[in-house]
C-alpha positions in Angstrom: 145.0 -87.1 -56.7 148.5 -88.3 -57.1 150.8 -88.6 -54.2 152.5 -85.4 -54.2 149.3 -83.9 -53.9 148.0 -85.7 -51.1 151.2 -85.0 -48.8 150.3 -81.2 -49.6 146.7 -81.6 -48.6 148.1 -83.3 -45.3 150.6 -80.2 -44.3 148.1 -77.8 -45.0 145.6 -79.6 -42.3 144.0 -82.3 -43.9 145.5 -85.1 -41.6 142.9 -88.3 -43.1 145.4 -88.2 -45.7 147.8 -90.0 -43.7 145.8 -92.7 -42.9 146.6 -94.1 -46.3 150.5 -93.9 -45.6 150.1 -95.9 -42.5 148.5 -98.4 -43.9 151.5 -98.9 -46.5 154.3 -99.6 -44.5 153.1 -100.4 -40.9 152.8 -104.4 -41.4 156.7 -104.6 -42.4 157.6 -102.3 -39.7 155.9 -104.1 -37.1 157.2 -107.1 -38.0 160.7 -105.3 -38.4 160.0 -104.7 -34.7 158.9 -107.9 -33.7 161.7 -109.6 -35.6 164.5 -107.6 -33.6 163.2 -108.5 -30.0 160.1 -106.6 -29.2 156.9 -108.4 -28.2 153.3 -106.9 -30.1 152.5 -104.9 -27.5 156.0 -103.3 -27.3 156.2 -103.0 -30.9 153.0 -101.0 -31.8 154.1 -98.5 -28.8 156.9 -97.6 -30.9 155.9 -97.7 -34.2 153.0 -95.0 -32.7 156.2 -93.0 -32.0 158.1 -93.9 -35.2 154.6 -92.8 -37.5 154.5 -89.6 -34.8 158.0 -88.8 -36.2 157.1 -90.0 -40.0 154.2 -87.2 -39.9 156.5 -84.3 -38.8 158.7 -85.2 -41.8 156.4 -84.9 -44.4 157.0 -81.6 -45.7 160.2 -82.9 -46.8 158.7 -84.8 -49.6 159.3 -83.6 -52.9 157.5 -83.9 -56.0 160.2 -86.0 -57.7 160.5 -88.9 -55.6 158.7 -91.8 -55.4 156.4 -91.9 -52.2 156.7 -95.6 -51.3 160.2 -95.4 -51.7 160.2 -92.4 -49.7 158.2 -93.5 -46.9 159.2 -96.5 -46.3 162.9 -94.8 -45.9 161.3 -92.4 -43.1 160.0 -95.5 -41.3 163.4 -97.5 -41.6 165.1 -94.4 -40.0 162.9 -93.8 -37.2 162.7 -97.5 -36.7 166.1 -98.3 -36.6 167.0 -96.3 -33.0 163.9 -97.3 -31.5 164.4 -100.8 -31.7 167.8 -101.2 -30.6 166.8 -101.3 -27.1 164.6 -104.3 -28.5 166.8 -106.6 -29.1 166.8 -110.5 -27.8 169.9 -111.7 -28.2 168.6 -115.3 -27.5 165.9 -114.8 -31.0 166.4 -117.0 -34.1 169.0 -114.6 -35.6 172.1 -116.2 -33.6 175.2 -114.1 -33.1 174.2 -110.9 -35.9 174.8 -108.0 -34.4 171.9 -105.8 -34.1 172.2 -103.7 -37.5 173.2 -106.8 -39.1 169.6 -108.2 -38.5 168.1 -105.3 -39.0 169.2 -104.9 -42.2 168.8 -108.9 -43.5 165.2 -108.9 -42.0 164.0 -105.7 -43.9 166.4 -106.4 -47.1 166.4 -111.1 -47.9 163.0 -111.6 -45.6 161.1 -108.5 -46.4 162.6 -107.4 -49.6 163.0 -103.9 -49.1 165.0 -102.2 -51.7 168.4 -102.2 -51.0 168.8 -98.3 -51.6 165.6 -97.4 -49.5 167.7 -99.3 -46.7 171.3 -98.0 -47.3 169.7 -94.1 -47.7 167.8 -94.7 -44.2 170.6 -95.9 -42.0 173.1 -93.5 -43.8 175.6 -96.2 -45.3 177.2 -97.3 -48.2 175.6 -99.5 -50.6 178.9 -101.4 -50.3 178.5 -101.5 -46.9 175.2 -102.9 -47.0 175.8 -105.4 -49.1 178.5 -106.6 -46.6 176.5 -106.6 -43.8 174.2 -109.1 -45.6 176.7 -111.4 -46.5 177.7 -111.2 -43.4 174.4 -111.8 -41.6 173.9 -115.1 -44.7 176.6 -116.4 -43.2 176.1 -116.0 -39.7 172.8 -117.6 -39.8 173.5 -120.6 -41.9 176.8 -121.2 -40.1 175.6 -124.6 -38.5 175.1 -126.1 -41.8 178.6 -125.2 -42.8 179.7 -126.9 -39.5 177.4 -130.1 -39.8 179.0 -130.7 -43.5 181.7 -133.2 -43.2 183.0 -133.1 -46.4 182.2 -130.0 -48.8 182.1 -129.5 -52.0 180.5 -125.8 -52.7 181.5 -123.3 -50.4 179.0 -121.9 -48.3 178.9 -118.9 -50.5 177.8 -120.5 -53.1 174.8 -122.2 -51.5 173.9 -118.7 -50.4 173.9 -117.7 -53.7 171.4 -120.3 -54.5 169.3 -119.1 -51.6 169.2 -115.5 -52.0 170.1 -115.3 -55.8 172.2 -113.1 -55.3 175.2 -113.8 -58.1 173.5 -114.7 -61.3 176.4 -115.8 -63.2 177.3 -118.6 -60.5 174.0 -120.1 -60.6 174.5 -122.2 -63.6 178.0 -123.6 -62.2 176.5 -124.3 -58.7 173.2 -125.9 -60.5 175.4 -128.2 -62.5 176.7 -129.5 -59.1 173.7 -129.7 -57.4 172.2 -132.3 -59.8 174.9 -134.6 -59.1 175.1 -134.1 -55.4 172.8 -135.6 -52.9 175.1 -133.8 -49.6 175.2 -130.2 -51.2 171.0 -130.8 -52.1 170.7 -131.2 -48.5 172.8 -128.7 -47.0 170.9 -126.3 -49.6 167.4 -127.9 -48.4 168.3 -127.0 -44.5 169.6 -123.5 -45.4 166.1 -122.8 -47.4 164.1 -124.1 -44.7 165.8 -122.0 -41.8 164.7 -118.8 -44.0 161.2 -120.2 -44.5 161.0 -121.1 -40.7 162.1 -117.5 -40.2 159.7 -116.2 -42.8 156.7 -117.6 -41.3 157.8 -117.1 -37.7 157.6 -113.2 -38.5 154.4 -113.5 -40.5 152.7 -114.9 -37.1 153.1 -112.0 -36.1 149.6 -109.9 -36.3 148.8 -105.8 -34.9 145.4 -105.5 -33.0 142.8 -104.3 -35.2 142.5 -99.8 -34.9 146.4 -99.0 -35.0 145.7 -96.6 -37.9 142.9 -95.2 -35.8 144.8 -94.6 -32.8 147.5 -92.9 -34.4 145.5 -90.8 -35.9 144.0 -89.7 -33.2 147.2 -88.4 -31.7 148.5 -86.4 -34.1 147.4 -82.9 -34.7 146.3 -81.1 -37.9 149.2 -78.9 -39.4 148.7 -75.3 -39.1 149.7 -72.9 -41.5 151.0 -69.7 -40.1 150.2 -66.1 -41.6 151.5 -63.0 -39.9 148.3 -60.7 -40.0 148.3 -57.8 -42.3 148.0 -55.5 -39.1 151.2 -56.9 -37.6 152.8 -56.0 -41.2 151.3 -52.6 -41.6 152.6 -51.8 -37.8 156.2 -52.9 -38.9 156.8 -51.1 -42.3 155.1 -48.1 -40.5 157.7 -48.7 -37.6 160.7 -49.1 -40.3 160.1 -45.8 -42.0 160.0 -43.7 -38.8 163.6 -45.4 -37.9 164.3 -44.7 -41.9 163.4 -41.0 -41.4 165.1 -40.6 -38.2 168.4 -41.5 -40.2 169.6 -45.1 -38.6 169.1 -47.5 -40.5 171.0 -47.8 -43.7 169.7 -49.7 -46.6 173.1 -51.2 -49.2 171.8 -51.1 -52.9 168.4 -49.2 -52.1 165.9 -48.8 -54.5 162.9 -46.5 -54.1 161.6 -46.7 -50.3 158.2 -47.4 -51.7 159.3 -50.3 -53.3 161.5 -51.9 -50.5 158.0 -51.2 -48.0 156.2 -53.2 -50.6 158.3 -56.1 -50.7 158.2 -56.3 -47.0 154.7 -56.9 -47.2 155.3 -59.6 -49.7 158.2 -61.2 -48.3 158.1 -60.4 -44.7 161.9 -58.9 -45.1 164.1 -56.7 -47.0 165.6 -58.2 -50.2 169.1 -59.8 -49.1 169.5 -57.8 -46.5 167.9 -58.8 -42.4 169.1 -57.9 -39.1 170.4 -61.0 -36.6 168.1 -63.5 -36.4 165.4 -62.5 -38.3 165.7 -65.8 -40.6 166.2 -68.3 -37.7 164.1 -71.5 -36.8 164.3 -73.7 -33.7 163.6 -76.5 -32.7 164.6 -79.8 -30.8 166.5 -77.0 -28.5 168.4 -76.5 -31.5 168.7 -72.9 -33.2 169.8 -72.7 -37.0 170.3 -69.3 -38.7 171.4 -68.4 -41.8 173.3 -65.1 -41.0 173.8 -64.2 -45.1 173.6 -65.5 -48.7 175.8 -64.1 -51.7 173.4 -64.7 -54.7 175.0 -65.3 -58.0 174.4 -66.4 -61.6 175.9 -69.7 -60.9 176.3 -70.2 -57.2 174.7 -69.4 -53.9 176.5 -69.3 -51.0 175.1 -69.2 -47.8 176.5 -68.2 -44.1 174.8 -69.9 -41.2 175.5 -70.8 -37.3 173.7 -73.2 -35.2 173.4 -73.0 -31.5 172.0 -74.8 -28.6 173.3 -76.9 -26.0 172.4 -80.1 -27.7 174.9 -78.7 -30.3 177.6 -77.7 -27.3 177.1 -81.4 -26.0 178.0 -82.8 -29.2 180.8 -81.1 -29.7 181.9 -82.0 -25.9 181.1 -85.7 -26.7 183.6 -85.0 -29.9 181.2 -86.3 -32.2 182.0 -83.4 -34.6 185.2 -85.4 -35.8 183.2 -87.9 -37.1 180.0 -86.7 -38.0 179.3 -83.3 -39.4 176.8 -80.5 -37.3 175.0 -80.4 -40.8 175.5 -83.0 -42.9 173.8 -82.2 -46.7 172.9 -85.8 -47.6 169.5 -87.0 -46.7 166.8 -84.6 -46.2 168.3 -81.7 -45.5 167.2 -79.8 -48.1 167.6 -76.1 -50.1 165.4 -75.4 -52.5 165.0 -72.0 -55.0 161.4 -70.8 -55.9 161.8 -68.5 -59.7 158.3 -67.8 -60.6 155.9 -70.2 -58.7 158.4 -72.7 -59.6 160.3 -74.5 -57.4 163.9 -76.5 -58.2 166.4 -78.6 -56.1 169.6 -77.4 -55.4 172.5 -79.3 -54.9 174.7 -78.1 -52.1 178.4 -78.6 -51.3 179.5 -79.8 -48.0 179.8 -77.1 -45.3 183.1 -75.4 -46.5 185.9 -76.0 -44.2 183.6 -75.5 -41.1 181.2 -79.1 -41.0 182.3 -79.5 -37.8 182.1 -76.2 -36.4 178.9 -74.3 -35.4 179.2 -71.7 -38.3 180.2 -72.0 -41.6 179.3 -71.9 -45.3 177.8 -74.1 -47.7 177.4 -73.1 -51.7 173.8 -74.4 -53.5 173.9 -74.6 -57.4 171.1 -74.6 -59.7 170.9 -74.5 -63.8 168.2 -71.9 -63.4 170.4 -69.1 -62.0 171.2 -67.6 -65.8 167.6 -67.5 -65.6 167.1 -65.1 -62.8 166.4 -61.6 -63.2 164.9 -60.6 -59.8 162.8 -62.0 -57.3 163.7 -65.7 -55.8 163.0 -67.3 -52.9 165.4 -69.8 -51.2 163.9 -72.0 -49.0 165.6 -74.3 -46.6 164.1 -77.4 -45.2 166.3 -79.0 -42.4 165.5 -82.5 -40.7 168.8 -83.5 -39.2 171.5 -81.0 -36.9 174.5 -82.8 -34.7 172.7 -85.9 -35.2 168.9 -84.7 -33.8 165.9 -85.2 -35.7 163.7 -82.2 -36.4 162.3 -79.7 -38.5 163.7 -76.4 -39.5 162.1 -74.4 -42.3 163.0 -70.5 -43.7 161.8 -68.9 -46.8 164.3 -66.3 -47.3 163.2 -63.5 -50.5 166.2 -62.5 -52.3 167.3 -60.6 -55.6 168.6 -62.8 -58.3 169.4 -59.7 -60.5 172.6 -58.1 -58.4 175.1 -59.6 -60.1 173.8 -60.2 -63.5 176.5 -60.4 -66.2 179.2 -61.0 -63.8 179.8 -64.4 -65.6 182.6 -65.1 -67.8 182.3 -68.0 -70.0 185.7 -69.6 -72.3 184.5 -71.9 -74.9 187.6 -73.5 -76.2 186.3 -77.6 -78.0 190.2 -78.8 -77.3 191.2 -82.6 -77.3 194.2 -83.4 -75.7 195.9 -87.2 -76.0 198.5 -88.6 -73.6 201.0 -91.9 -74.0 198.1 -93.3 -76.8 196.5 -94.0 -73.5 194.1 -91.2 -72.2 192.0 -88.7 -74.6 190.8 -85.5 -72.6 188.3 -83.3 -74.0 187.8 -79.8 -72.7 184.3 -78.6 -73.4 184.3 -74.8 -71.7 185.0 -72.8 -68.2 183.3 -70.5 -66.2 184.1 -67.8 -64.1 182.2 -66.0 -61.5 182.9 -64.2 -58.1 181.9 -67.3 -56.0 183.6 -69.8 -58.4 184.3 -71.5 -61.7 183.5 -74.7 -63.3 185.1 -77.0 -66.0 183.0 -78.9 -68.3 185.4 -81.9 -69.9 185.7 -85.1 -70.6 187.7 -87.9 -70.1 187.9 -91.2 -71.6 190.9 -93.7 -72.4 192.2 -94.3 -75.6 190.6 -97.1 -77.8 193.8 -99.3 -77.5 193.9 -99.2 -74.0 190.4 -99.4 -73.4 190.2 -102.9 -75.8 193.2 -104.0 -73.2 191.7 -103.3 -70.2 188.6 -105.0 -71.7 191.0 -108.2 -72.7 192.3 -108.1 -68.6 188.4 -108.4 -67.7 187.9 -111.3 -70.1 190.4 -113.1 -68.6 189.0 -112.4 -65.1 186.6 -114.8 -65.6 182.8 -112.8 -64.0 184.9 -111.1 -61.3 184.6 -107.7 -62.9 181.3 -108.3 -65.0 179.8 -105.1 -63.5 183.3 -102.8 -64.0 182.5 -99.4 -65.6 185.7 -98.6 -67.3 184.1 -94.8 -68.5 183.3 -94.4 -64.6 186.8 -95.6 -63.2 188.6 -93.2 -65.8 189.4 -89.8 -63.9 191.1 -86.5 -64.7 192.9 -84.9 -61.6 192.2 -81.3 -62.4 193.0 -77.9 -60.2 192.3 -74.3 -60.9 195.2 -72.3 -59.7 196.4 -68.7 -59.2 199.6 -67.2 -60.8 201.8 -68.6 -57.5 200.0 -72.1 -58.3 197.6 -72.0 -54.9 194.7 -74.1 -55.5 191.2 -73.0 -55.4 188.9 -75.2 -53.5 187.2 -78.2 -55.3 183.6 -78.3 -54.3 181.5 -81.8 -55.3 177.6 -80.8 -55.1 175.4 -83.7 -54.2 172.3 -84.1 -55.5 173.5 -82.7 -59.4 172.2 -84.3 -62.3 175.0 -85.2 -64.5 175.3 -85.0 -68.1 176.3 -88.7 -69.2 178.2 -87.6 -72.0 180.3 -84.2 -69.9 182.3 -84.2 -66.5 182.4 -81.4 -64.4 184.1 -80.1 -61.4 183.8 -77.1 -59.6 185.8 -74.8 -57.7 184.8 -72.1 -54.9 187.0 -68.5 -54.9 188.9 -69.6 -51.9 192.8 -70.5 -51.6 193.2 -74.0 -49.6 196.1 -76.0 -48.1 197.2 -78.1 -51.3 197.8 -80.9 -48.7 195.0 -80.6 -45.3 192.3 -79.0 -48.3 191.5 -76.6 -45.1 191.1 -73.0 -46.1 194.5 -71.0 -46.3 192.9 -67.3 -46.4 189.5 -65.4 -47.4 188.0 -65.4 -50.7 190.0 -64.6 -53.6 189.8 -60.9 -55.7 187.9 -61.2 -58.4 190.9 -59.6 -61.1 192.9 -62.4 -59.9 194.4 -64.3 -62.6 193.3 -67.9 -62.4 194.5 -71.6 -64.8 193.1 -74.4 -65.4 195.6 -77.5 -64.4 195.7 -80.9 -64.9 198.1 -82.7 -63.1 197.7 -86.0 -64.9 194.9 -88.4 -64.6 193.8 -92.1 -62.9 191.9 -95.4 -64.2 191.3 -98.7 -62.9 192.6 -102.3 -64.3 191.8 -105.6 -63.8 194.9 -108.0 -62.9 196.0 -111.4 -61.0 199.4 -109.8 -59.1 200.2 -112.7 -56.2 203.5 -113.1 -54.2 204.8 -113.9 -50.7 206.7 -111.8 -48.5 208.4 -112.3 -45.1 206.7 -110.8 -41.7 209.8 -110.4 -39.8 211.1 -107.1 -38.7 214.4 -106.0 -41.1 215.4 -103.1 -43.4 216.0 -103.5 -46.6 215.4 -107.6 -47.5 216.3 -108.9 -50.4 213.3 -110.0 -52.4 213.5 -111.2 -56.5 210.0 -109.9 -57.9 209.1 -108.5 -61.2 205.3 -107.9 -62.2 204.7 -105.2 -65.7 207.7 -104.4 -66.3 208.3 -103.1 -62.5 211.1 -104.5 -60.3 210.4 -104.8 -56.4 213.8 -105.5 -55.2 214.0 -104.9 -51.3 211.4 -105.2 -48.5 211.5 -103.2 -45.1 209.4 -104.5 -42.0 209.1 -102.5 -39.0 206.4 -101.8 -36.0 204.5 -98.7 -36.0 202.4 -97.4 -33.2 198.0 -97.3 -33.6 196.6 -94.3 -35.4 193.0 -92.9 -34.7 191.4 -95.9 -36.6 194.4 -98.5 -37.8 195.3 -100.7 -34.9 199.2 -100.8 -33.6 200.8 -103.6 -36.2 203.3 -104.0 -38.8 204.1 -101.9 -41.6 205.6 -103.6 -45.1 207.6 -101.1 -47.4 208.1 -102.6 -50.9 211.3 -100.9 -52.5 211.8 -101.2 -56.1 212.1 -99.2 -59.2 208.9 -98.3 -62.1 209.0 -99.5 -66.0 207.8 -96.0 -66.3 207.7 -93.1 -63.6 204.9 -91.3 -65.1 202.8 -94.7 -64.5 201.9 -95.5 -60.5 200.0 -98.2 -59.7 198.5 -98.7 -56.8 197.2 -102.3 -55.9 194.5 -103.6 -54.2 195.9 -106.4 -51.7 194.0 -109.4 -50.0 194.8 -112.0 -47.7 195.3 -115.5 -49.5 195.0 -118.4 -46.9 195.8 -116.7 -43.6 193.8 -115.6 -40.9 189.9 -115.0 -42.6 190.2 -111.7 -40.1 193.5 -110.3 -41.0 192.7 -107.0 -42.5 195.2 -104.9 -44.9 195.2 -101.8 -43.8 196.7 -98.3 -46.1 200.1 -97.0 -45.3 200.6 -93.4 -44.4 204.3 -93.3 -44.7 205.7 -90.4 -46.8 209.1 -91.7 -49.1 212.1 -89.5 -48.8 213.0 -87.7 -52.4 215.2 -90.3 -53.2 212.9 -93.3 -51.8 210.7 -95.1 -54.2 208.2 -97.1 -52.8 206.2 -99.1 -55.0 203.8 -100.7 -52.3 203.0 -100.2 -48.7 200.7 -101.3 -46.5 200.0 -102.5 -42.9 198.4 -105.3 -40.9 197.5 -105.6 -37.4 200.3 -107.3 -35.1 198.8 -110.4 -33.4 200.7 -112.7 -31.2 200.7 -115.7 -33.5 201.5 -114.3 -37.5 203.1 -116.6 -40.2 206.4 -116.3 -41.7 205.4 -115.6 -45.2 202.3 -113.1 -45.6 200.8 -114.4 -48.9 199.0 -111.7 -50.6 196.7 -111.6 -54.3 195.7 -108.3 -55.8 192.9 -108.2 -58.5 192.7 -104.4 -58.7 195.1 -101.9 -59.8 194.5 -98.1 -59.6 196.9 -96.6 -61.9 198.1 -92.7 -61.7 199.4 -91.2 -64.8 201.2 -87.9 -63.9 201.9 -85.8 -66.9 205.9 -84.5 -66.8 204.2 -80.7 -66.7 201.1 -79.9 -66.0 198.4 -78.2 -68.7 197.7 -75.2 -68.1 195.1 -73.2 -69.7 193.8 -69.5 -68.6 190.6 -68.5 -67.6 191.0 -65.5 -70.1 190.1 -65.1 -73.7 194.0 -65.6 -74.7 195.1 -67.8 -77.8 193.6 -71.1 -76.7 195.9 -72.9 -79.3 199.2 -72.1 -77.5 
């Protein structure tokens, strides 16, 4: 019996299966637990609660994923808030900040994958990989501050520790055979980790945990409405049928709409308010309607609840969407005993609000001739952890041949730099789609590669194919842009792009929706504005930090001249501090090429951060850098900055357009 089969076993009441997923992850946990703060007895009282929470989460497993993987990212999750109130400040760990440790105890002492982590605590792998170096650093600072006279960084040591930059190792090894002071300082640094290692393997749970949470937790029942209750209610419906009140869009025979009530439990695609409602956690989601299509669903829901009405009083709902789609919240379509992942868009224009729209695409929707099932598996709403579940029966047929598909196999080549490929589009009433590709020229791309070389490792993981982007709109005849909808959780062809667009007309510059959905006879292009790629460079200068408009400065870098510098306060936004802002006048080799640079900090204060401009040039203003910097009360006089990255923006002088019609392609 292989995993997926087990899980199903437990969910439809055979709990001893559960035993065995206990047993796989509770030693980390605990000493996850113990590691933060908590003393054994504390720590097995919540991990009882976290494996509490773990088992009401199980139906969310699906067959694709790997278990471990999977379980181990429930525990991390339900860990993570109950051990904050755990922590000792005074523990081995120093100054990290709570997550910090959290994160280097599961990740460098337990070796928990990096992605199980990042996936649990919702954050970037980039992030994570900052808070680790981060937390390295914090905790072998005293050796950095014991060495008198250094020769590798500290950064490098830690790479020796942790392995975690391959292609130093060699340089750093080469050192370390010919240095008795970096040996040592790399001896003490291995034996505070082995210190902490074995400090949190002392740590031991009392023999019968598995027992005793098994013991609380209670069988899962499934839940049948009896065929009594059912014959009562179609009997009830036809009365209310025959007494004229109750009107039934797109009806087929009566007969056949009573039978696939006793099926489904509802009328196809069509329910009263809240028939297809769960609650729970004081939370009620409903899913009001769904407009079923050959390529998209879209679905209208609301939530309510005054958990919900608390969030959005605490203004949470800035930051954090009421239903966010990553995770485990989860839509699924059922065609034929089969069962397929959507992916699903963010809530359109409404993930902060309490009602709003998301669309779900599947490759199976061509497929469909007539009865589907969606089913929706919630875990998360305004940040509270639950479970809501709906099977709602719909009719896949109702808009069959609605589809409109252009096959048009056209290459397109810009400046001897950019090749774009244009595979097909399709048209339905809830969207279209673009199937291209986009890949840079074979000259450019054998520069770029000659700018890596020369980089020397720093951009031995850059994925030129990945970095190389078409900026592509579908437009009506007045050139309003439809909205672009990303779906998470698509599997992408390697060799194809695609992009997606919902019917609806949005603000070109807020992307918040302008009016309702389009008419379907609408006329409706294809655009590309022009298109964006990455490049490895060594740009450094050194500017002035005192206020002035317009100051002379004498700097050329690829052909484009920055000849004047303005420096002026600006006030704090919602997350940029109050500081100064640097405008970098000049005049572009080529206007069609924009680049955009990375900037860092070179020898000034290790916490000075560069933080993104939002100032808007005039028509006649060309601004070929700006940034800011928070205002301190000590800053130097010249602000040396390095950039090693360049995003470039190739505009084209007029857009391409193409129709979503079966016109002469070639024109």
């Amino acid at each position: 019996m292989n995993d997926y089969e087990k899980v199903r076993k437990i969910v439809q009441g055979e709990k001893k299966y559960f035993a065995e997923a206990i047993k796989l992850i509770c030693n980390p946990l605990f000493k996850i637990l113990c590691g933060v703060g908590a003393d054994e007895v504390e720590a097995e009282n919540k991990l009882v609660a976290c494996f509490t929470a773990i088992y009401k989460e199980l139906p969310a497993y699906k067959e694709h994923e790997i278990f471990p993987d999977w379980i181990m990212e429930q525990g991390l999750k339900n860990v993570y808030p109950l051990s904050k109130e755990l922590v000792n400040e005074s523990s081995s760990f120093g100054e990290m900040s709570y997550t910090i440790r959290f994160v280097y105890i599961a990740h460098d002492l337990f070796q928990i994958k990096k992605e199980v982590i990042a996936k649990a605590l919702h954050i970037t792998d980039i992030k994570l990989e900052e808070m680790l170096f981060e937390g390295r650093e914090l905790l072998y600072s005293e050796v950095d501050e014991t060495a008198e006279n250094s020769c590798l960084l500290l950064k490098d040591l830690i790479d020796q520790v942790e392995s975690t930059q391959l292609s130093k190792l060699n340089h750093a090894e080469g050192h370390l055979e010919f240095c008795p002071e970096c040996r040592e300082r790399l001896f003490h640094m291995k034996s505070i980790k082995a210190e902490l290692t074995k400090q949190l393997k002392s740590y031991w749970m009392e023999d019968g945990f598995t027992e005793r949470v098994m013991d609380s937790l209670e069988p899962y029942e499934v839940k049948k409405r009896s065929w009594r209750y059912q014959l009562i209610t179609v009997a009830s419906i036809v009365v209310i049928f025959s007494l004229g009140v109750f009107i039934i869009p797109n009806a087929s025979t009566w007969s056949e709409k009573a039978s696939n009530y006793l099926k489904y439990g509802a009328f196809y695609n069509v329910w009263g308010e809240g028939e297809y409602a769960a609650t729970d956690q004081g939370i009620t989601f409903e899913v009001t309607s769904v407009e079923v299509g050959e390529v998209y669903l879209v679905l209208d829901y609301k939530v309510e609840g005054e958990w919900v009405d608390n969030f959005i009083d605490a203004g949470f709902e800035g930051t954090t969407p009421i239903l966010d789609v990553r995770g485990h919240n989860n839509f699924q379509l059922r065609v034929n005993e089969r069962e397929f992942i959507l992916a699903k868009s963010n809530p359109i224009d409404e993930q902060y609000k309490k009602t709003g729209k998301i669309a779900l695409t599947s490759p199976v929707y061509e497929e469909v001739e007539e009865d589907i099932e969606l089913i929706v598996n919630l875990k998360e709403i305004a940040g509270a952890y639950g479970n809501w579940e709906l099977l709602i029966p719909l009719n896949g047929s109702t808009k069959k041949g609605e589809m409109e598909r252009f096959d048009l196999y056209k290459q397109y080549e810009y400046e001897n730099k950019i090749k774009l490929y244009i595979k097909d589009m399709i048209r339905t009433p809830e969207g279209s789609r673009v199937n291209y590709h986009v890949s840079l020229s074979e000259q450019e791309r054998a520069r770029i590669i000659e700018q890596v070389r020369k980089q020397e490792g720093r951009f031995a993981n850059l994925n030129i194919d990945q970095q190389t982007q078409a900026i592509i709109h579908v437009v009506n005849e007045n050139g309003d842009k439809l909205l672009p909808t990303n779906f998470s959780g698509l599997v992408q062809n390697p060799n194809m792009d695609r992009i997606d667009f919902l019917s609806y007309i949005i603000d070109p510059v807020t992307y918040e929706l302008k009016e309702g959905k389009i008419d379907r006879e609408e006329a409706l292009w294809l655009e590309v504005e022009g298109f964006t790629y990455m490049e490895p460079v060594d740009f450094s200068f050194s500017i002035p930090t005192a206020l002035g408009e317009n100051i002379p400065i004498d700097l050329e870098y690829d052909g484009d001249v920055y000849d004047s510098l303005t420096v002026r306060e600006v006030e704090a936004t919602d997350w940029i501090p109050a500081g100064l802002e640097f405008l970098i006048h000049g005049k572009r080799r080529n206007p069609n090429f924009q680049s955009s640079y990375f900037f860092t900090p070179v020898g000034q204060d290790p916490n000075m951060t560069i933080y993104p401009s939002d100032h808007a040039p005039d028509e006649n203003e060309e601004i070929l850098a700006s940034f800011r910097i928070e205002k301190k009360d000590e800053l130097p006089e010249q602000l040396n900055l390095q950039s090693l990255r360049n995003q470039i923006f190739f505009k084209l002088e007029e857009p391409l357009r193409i129709p979503f019609s079966n016109e002469d392609m070639s024109k």
